[in-house]
PDB file as gemmi writes it, atoms N, CA and C in Angstrom:
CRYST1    1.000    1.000    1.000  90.00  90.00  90.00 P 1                      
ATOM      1  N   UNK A   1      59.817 204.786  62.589  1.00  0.00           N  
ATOM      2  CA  UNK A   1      59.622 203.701  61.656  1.00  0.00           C  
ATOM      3  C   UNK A   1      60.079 204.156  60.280  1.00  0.00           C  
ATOM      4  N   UNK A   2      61.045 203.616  59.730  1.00  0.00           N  
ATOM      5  CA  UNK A   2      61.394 203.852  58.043  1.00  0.00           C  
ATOM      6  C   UNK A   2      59.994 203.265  57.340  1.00  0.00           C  
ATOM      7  N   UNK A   3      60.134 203.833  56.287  1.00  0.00           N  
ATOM      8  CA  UNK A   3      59.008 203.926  54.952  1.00  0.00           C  
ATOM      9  C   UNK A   3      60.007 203.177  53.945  1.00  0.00           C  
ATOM     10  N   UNK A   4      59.424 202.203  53.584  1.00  0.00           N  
ATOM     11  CA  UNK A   4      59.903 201.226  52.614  1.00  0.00           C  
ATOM     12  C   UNK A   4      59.296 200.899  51.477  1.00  0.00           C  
ATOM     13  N   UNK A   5      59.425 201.004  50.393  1.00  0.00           N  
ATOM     14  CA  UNK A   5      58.707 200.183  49.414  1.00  0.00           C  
ATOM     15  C   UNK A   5      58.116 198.739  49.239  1.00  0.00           C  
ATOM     16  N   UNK A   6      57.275 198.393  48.657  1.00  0.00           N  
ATOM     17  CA  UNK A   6      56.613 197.346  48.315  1.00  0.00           C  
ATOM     18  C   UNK A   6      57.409 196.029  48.243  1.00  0.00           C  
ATOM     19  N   UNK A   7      58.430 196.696  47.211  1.00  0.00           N  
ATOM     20  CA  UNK A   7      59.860 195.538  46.776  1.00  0.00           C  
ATOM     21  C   UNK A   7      60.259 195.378  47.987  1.00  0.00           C  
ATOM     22  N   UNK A   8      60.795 196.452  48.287  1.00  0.00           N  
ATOM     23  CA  UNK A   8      61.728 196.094  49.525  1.00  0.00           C  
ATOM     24  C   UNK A   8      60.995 194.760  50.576  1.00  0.00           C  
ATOM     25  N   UNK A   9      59.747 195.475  51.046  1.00  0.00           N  
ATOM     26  CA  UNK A   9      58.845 195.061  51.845  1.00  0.00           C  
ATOM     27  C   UNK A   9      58.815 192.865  51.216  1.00  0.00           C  
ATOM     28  N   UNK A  10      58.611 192.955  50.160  1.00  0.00           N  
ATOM     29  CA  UNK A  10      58.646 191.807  49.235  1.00  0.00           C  
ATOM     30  C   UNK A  10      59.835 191.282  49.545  1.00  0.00           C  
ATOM     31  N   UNK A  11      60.974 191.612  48.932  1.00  0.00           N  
ATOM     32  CA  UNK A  11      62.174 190.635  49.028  1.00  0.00           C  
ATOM     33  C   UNK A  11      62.555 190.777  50.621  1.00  0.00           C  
ATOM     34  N   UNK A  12      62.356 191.638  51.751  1.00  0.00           N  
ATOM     35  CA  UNK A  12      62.393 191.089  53.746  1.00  0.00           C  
ATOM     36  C   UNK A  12      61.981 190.052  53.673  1.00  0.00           C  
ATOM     37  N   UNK A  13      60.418 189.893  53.079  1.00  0.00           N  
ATOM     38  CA  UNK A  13      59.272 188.476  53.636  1.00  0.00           C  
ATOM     39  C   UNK A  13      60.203 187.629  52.868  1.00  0.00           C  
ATOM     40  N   UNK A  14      60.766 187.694  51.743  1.00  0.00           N  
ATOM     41  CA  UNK A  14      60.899 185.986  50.754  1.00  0.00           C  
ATOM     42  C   UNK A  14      62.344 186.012  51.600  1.00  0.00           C  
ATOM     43  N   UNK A  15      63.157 186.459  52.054  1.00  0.00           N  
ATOM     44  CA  UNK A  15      64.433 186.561  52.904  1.00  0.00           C  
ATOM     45  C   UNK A  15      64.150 185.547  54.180  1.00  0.00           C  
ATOM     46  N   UNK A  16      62.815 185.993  54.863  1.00  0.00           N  
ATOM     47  CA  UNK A  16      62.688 185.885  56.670  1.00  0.00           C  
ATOM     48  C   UNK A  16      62.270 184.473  55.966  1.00  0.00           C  
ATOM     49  N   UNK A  17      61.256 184.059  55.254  1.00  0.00           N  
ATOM     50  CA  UNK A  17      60.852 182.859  55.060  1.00  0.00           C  
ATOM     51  C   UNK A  17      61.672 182.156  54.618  1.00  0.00           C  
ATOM     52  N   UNK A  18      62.641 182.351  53.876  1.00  0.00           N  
ATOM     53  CA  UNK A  18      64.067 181.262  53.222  1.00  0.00           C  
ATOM     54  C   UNK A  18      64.434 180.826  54.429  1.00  0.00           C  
ATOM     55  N   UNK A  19      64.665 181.720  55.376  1.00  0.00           N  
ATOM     56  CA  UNK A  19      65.719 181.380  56.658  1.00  0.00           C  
ATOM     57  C   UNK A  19      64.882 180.256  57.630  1.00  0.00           C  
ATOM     58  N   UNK A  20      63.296 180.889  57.567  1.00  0.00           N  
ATOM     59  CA  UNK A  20      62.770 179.410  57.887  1.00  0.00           C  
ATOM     60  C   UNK A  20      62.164 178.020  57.306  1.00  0.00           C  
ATOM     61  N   UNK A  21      62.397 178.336  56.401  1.00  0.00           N  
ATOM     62  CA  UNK A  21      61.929 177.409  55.342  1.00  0.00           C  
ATOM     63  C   UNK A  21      63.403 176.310  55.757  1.00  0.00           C  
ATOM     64  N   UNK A  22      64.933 176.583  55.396  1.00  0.00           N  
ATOM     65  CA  UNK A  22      66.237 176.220  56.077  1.00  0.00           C  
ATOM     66  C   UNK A  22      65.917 175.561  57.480  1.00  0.00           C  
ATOM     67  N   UNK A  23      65.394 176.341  58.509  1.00  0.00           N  
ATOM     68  CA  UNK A  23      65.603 175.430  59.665  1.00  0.00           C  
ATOM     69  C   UNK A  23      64.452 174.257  59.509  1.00  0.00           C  
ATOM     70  N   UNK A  24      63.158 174.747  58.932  1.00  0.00           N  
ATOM     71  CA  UNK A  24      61.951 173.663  58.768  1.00  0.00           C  
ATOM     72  C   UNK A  24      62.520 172.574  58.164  1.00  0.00           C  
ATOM     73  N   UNK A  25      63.220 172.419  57.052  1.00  0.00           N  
ATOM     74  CA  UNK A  25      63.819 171.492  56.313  1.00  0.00           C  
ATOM     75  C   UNK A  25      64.968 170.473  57.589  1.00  0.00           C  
ATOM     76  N   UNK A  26      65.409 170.863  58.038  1.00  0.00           N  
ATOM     77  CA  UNK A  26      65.715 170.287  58.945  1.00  0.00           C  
ATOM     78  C   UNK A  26      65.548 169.880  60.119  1.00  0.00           C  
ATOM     79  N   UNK A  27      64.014 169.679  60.333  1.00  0.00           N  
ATOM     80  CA  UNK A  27      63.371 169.372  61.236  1.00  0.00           C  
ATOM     81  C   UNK A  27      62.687 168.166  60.352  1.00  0.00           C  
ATOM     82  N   UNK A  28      62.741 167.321  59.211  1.00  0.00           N  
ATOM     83  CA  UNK A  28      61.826 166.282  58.332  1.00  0.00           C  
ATOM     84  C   UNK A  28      60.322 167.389  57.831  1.00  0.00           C  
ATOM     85  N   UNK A  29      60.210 168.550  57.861  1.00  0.00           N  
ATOM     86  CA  UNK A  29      59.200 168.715  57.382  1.00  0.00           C  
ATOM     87  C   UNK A  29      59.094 169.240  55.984  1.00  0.00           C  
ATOM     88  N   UNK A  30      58.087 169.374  55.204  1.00  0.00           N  
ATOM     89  CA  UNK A  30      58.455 169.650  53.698  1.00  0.00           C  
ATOM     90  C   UNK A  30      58.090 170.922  53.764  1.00  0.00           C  
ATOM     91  N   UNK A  31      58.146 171.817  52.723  1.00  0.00           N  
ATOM     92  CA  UNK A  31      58.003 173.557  52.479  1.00  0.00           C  
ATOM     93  C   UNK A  31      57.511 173.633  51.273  1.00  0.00           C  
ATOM     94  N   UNK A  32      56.942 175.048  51.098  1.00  0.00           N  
ATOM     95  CA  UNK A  32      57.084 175.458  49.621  1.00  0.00           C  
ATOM     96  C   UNK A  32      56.272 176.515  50.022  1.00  0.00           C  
ATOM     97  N   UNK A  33      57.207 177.880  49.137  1.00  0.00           N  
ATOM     98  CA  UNK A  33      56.556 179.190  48.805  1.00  0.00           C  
ATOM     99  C   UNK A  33      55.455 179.140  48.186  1.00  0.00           C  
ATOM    100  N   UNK A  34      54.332 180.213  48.528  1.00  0.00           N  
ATOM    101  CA  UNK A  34      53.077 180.272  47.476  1.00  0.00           C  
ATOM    102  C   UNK A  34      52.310 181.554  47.959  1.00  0.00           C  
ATOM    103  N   UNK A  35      51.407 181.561  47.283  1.00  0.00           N  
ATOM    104  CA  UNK A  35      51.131 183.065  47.525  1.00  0.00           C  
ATOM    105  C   UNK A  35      51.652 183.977  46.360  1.00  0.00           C  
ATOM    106  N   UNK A  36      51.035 185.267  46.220  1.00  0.00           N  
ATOM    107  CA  UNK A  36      51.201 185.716  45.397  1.00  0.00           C  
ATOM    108  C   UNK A  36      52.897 186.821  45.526  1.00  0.00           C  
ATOM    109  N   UNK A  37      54.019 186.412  44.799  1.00  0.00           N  
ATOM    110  CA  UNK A  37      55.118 187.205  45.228  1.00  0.00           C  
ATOM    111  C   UNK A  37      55.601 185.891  45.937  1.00  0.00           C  
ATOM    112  N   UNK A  38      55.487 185.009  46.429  1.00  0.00           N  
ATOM    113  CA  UNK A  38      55.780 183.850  47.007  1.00  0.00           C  
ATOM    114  C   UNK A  38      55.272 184.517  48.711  1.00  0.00           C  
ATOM    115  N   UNK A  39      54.812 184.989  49.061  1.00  0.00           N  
ATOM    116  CA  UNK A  39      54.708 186.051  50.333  1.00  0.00           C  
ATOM    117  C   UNK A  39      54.253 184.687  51.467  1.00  0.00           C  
ATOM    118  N   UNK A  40      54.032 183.312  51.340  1.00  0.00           N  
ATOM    119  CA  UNK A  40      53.412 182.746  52.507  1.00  0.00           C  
ATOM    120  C   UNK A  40      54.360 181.333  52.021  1.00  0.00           C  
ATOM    121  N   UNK A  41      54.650 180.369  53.255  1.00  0.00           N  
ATOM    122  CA  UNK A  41      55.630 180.036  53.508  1.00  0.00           C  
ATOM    123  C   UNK A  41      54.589 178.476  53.949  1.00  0.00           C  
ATOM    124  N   UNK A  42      53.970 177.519  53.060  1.00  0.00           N  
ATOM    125  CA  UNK A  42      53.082 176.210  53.225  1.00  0.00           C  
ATOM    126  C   UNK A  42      54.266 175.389  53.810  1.00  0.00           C  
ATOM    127  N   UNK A  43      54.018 174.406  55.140  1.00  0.00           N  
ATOM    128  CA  UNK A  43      54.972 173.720  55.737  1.00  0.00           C  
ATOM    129  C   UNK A  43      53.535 172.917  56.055  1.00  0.00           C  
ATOM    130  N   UNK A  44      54.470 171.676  55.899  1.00  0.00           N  
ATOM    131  CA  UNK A  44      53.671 170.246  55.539  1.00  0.00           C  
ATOM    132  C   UNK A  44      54.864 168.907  56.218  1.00  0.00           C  
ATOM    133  N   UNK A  45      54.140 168.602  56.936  1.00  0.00           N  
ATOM    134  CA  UNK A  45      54.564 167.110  57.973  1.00  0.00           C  
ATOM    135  C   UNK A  45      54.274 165.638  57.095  1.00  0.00           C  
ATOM    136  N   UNK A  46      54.818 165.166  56.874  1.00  0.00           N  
ATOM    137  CA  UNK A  46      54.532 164.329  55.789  1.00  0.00           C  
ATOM    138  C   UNK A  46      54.174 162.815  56.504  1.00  0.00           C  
ATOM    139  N   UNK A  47      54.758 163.033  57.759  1.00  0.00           N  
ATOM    140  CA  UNK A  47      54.118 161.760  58.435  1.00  0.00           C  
ATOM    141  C   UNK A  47      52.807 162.154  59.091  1.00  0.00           C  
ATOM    142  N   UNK A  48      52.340 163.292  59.486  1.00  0.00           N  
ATOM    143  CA  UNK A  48      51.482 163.455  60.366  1.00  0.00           C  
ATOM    144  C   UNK A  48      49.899 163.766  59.170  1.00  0.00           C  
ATOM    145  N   UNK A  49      50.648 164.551  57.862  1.00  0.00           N  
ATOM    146  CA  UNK A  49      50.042 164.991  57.389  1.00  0.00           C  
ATOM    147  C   UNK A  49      49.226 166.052  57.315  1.00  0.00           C  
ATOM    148  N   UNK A  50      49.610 167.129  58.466  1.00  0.00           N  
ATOM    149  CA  UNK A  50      49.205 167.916  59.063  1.00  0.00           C  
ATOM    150  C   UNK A  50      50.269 169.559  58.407  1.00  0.00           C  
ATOM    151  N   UNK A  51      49.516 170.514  58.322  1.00  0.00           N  
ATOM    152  CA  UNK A  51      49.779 171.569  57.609  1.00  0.00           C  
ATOM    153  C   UNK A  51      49.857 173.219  58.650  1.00  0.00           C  
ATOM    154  N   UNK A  52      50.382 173.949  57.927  1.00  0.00           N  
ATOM    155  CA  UNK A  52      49.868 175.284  58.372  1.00  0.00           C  
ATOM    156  C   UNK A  52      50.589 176.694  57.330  1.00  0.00           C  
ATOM    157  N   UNK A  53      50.608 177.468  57.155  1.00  0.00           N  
ATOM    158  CA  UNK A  53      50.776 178.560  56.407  1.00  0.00           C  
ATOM    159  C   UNK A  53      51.518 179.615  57.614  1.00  0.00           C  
ATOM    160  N   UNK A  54      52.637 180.262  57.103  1.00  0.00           N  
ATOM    161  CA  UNK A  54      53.387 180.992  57.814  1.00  0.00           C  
ATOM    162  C   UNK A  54      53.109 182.159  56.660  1.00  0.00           C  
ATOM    163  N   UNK A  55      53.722 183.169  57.607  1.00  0.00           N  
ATOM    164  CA  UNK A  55      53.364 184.502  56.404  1.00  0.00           C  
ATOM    165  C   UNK A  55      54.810 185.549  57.692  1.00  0.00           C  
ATOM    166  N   UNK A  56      55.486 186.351  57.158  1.00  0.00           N  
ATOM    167  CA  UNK A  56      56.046 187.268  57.457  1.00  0.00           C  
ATOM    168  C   UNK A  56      55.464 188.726  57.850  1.00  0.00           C  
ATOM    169  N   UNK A  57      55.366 189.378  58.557  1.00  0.00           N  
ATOM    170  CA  UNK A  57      55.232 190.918  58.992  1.00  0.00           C  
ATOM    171  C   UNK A  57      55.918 191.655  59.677  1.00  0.00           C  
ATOM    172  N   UNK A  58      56.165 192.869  58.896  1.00  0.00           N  
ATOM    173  CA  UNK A  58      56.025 194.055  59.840  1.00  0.00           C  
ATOM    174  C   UNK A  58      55.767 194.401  60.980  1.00  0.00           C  
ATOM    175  N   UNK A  59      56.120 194.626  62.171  1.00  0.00           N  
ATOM    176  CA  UNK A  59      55.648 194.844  63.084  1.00  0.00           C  
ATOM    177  C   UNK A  59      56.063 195.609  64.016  1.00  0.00           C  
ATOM    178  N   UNK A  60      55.636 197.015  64.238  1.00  0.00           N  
ATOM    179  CA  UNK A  60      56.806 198.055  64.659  1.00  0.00           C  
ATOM    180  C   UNK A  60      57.732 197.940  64.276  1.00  0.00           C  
ATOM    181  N   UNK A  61      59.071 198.131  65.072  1.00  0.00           N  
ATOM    182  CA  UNK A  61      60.580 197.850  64.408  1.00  0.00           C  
ATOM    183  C   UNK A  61      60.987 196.997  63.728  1.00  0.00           C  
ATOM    184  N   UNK A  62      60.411 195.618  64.040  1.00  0.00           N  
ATOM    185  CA  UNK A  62      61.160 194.176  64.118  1.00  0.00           C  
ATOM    186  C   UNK A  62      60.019 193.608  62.872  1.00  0.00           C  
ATOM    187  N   UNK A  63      60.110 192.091  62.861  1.00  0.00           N  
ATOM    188  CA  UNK A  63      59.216 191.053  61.909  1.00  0.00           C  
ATOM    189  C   UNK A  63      59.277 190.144  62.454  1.00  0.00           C  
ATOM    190  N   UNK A  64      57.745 189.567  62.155  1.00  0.00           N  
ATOM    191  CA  UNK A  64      57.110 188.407  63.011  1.00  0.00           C  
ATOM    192  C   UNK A  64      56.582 187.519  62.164  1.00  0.00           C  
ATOM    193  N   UNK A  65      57.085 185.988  62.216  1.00  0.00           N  
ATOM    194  CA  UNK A  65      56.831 185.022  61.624  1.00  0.00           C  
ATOM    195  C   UNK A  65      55.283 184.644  62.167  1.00  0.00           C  
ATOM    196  N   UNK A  66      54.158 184.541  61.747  1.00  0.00           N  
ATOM    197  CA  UNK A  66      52.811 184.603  62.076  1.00  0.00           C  
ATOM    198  C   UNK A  66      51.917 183.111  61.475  1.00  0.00           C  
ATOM    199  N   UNK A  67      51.353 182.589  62.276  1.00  0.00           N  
ATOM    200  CA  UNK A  67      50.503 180.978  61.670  1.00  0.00           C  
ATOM    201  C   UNK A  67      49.497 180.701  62.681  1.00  0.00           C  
ATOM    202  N   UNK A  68      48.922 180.087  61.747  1.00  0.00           N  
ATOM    203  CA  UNK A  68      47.360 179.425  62.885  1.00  0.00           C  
ATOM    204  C   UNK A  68      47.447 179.416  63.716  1.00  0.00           C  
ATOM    205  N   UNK A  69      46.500 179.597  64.802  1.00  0.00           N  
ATOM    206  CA  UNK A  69      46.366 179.271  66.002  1.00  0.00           C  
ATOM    207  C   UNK A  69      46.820 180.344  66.729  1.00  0.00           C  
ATOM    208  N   UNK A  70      47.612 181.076  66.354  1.00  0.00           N  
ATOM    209  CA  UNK A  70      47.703 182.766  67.539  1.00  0.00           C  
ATOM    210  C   UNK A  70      49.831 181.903  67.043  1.00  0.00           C  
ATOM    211  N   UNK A  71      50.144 181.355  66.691  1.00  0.00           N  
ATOM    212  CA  UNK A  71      51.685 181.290  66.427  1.00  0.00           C  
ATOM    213  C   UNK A  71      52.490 182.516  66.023  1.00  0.00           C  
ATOM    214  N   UNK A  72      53.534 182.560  66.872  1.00  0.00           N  
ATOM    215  CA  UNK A  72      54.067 183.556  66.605  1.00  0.00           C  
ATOM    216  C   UNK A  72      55.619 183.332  66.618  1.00  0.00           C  
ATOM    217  N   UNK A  73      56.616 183.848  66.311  1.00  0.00           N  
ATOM    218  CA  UNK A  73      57.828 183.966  66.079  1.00  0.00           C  
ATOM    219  C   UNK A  73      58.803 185.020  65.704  1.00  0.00           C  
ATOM    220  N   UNK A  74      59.474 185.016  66.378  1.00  0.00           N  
ATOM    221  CA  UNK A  74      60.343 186.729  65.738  1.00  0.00           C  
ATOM    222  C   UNK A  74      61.452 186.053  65.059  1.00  0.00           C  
ATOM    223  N   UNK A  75      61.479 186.865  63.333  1.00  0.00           N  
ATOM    224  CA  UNK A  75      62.398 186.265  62.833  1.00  0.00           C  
ATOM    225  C   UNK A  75      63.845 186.101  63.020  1.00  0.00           C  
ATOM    226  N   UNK A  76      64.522 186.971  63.627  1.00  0.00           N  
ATOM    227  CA  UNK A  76      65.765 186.234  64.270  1.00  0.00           C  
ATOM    228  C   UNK A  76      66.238 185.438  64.866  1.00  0.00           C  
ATOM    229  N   UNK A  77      65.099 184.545  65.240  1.00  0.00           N  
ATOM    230  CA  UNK A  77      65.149 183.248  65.689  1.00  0.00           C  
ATOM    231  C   UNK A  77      64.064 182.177  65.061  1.00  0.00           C  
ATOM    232  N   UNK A  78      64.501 181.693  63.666  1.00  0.00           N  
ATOM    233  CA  UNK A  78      64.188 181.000  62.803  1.00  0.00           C  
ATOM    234  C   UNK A  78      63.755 179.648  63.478  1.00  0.00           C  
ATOM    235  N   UNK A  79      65.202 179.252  63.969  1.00  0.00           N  
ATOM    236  CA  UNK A  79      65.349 178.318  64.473  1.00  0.00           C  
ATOM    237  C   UNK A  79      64.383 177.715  65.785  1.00  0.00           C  
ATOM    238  N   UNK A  80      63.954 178.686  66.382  1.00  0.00           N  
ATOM    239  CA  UNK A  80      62.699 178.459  67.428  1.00  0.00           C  
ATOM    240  C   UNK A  80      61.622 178.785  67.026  1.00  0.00           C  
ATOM    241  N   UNK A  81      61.351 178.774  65.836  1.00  0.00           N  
ATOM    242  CA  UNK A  81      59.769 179.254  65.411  1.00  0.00           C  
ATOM    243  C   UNK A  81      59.475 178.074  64.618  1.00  0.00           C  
ATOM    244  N   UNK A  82      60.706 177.334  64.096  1.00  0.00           N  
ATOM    245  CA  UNK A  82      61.030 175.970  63.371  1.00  0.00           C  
ATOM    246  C   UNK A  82      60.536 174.911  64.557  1.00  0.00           C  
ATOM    247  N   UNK A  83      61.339 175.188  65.450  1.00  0.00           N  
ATOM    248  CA  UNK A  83      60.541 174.150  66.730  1.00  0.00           C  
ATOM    249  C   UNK A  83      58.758 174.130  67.016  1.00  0.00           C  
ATOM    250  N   UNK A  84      59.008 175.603  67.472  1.00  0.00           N  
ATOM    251  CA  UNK A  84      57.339 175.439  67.131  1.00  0.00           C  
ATOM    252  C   UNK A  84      56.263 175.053  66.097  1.00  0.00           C  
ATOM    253  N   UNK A  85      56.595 175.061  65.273  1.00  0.00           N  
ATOM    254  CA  UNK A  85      56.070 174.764  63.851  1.00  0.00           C  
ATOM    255  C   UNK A  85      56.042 173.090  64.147  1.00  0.00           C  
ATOM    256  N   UNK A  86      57.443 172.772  64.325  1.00  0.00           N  
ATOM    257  CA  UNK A  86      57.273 171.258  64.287  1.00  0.00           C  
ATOM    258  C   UNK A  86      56.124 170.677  65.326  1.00  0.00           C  
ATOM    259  N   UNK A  87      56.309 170.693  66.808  1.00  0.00           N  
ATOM    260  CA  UNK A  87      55.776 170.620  67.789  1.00  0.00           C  
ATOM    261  C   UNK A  87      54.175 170.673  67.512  1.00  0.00           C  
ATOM    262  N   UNK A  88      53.596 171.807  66.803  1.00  0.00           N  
ATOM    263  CA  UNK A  88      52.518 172.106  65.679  1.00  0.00           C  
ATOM    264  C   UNK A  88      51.892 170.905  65.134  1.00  0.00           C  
ATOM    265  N   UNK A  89      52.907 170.348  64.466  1.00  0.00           N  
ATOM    266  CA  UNK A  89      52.239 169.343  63.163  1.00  0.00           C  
ATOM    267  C   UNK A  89      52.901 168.248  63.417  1.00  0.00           C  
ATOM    268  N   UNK A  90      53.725 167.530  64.478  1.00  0.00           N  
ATOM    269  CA  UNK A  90      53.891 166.699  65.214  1.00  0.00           C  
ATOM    270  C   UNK A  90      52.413 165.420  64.948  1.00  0.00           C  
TER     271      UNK A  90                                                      
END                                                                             
């Protein structure tokens, strides 16, 4: 496992979350960074009205897009963690 700094560690998460924040947006759902550092990723259904909080991690080698309910996602596939999310707040 590499040893990374804080920053570093900081600008991965605001990176992995842009990329899903991009596919969420194109699914009709709304976004917005918050958290301190922007570190958590608020996605909001505007018809359903229904919410949840994504957050980025570390996780052994790789990073895992992480949300309520036991949700999970590996960020190289934005795009299917975007599905789930939707499916979510549907």
């Amino acid at each position: 496992m590499t040893v990374v700094g804080s920053r570093e560690i900081g600008d991965a998460r605001r990176h992995h979350l842009a990329a899903l924040a991009y596919e969420i947006e194109g699914r009709g759902l709304s976004w917005r960074l918050a958290g301190p550092g922007e570190s958590v990723l608020h996605v909001a259904n505007p018809v359903s009205r229904r919410q949840v909080m994504v957050v980025a991690m570390p996780v052994n080698d790789g990073w895992y897009y992480l949300w309520a309910g036991g949700g999970m996602g590996d960020v190289t596939q934005p795009a299917h963690a975007a599905d789930q999310i939707a499916r979510l707040l549907g």
